[in-house]
C-alpha positions as CSV (number, residue, x, y, z in Angstrom):
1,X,29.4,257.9,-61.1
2,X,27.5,255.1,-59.5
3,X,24.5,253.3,-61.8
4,X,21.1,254.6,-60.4
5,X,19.8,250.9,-58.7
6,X,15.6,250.7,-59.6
7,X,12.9,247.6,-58.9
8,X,10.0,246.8,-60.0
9,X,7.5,243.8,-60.3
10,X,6.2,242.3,-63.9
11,X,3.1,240.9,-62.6
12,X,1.5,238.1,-64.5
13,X,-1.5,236.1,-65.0
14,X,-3.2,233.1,-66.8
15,X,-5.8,233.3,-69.3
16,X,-6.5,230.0,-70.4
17,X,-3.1,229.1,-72.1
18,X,-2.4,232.8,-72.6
19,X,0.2,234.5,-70.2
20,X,-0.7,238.5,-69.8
21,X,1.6,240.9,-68.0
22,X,0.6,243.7,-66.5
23,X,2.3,246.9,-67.7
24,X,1.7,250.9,-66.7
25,X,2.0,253.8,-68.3
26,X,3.8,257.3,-67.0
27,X,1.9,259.8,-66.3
28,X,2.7,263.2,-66.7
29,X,3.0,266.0,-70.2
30,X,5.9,264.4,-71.7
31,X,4.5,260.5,-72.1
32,X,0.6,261.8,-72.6
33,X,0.5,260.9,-76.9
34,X,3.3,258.5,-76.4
35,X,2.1,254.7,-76.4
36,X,4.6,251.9,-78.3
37,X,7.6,251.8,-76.4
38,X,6.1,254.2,-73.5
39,X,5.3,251.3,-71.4
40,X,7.1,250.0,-67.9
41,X,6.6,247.4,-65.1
42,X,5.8,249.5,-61.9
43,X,9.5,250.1,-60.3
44,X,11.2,252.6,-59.1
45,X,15.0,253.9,-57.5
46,X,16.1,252.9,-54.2
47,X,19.4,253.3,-51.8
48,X,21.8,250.6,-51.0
49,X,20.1,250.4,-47.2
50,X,17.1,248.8,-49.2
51,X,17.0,245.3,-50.7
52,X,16.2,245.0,-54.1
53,X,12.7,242.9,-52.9
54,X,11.6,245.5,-50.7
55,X,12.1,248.7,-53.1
56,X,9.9,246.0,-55.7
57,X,6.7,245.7,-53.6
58,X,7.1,249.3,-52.0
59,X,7.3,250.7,-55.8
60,X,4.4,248.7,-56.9
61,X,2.1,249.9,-54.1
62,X,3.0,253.2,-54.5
63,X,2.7,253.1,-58.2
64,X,-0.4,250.9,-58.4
65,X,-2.0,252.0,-54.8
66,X,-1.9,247.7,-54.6
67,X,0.0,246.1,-51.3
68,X,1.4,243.0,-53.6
69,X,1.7,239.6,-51.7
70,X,2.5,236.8,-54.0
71,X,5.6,235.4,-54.1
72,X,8.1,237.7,-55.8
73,X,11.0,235.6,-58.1
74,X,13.7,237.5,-59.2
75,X,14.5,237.9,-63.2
76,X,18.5,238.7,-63.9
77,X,18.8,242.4,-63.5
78,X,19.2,244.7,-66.8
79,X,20.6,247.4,-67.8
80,X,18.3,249.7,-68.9
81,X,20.5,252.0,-70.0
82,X,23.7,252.9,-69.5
83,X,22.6,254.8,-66.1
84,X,20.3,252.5,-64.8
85,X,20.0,248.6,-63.5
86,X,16.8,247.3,-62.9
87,X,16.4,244.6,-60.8
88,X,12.9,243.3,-61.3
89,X,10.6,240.5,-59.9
90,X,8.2,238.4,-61.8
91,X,5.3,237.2,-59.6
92,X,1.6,236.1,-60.5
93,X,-1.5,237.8,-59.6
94,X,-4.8,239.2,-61.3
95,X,-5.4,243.0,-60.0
96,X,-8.1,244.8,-61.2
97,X,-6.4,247.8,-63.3
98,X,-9.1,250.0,-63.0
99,X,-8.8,249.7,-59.1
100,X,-5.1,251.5,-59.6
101,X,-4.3,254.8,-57.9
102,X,-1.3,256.5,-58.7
103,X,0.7,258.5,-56.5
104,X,1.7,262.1,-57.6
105,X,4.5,263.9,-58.6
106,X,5.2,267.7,-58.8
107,X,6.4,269.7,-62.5
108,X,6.3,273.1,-63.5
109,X,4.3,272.9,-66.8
110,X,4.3,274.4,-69.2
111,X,8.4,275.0,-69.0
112,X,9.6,278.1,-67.7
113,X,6.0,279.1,-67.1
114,X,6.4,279.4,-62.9
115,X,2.9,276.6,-62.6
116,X,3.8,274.0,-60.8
117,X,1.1,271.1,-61.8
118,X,0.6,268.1,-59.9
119,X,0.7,264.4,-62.2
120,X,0.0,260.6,-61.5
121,X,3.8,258.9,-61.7
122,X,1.3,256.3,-63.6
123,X,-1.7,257.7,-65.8
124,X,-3.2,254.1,-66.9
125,X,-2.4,250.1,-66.7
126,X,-3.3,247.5,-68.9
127,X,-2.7,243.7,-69.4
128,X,-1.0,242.9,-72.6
129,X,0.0,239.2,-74.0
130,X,3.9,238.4,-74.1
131,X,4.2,239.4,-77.6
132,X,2.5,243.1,-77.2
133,X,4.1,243.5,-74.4
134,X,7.1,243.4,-76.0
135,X,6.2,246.4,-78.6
136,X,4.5,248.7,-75.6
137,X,7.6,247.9,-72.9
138,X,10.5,250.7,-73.3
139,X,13.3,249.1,-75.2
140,X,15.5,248.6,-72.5
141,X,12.7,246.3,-70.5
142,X,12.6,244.3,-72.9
143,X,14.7,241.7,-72.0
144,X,12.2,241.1,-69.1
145,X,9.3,240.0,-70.8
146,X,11.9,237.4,-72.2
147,X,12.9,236.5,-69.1
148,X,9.3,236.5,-67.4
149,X,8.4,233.7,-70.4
150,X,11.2,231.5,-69.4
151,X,10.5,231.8,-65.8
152,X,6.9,230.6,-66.4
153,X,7.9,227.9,-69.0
């Protein structure tokens, strides 16, 4: 079975001498009351027709509602999991995360129940220093924010 292939952006900015990446959290029932270790970059799956750059700023205008322009610089792709590589992008800008719109996906919730409910794929963003990022980002991402630092260095 092939590894699903995903992309993504970890968008960054300067404070002073403090770097801040900007993370989102999934929306939906299952991540609502989760928050350490909930966390992503905006990303998302794409087909092998796609380059890994494109699927980045398409996912991170879908996810964010944001048309990204700054210069994207590829990190070393991860595996997430044992499924899924990530091939993400670090680039520096300063959104406004309260100027996010998510788009939607479709779940029946509750299970088994026949309602079919309509979610944000992202419910909130935030800015977080290196080092929370690195407690809010799932696991598997970590090794971005690692990567993102050097990058910047």
């Amino acid at each position: 079975m092939a590894r699903a292939q995903s992309a993504g952006v970890l968008l960054y900015r300067r404070r002073g001498a403090a770097i801040e990446v900007l993370l989102v959290h999934p929306g939906g029932p299952f991540w609502a009351r989760k928050d350490d270790g909930a966390w992503s970059i905006p990303k998302g799956e794409f087909d092998a027709d796609e380059a890994p750059v494109d699927a980045a700023r398409r996912e991170f205008a879908e996810e964010t509602g944001i048309a990204l322009t700054a210069p994207l610089h590829p990190l070393t792709p991860i595996a997430q999991s044992r499924v899924k590589t990530v091939h993400a992008f670090g680039a520096e800008a300063d959104i406004d995360v309260t100027r996010i719109v998510s788009n939607t996906f479709t779940l029946e919730w509750p299970p088994r129940s026949g309602r079919m409910q309509s979610f944000p794929e992202i419910d909130r963003a935030a800015w977080f220093s290196l080092d929370e990022a690195r407690t809010k980002i799932v696991a598997g991402q970590r090794p971005l924010v690692d990567a993102l630092r050097e990058l910047i260095r």
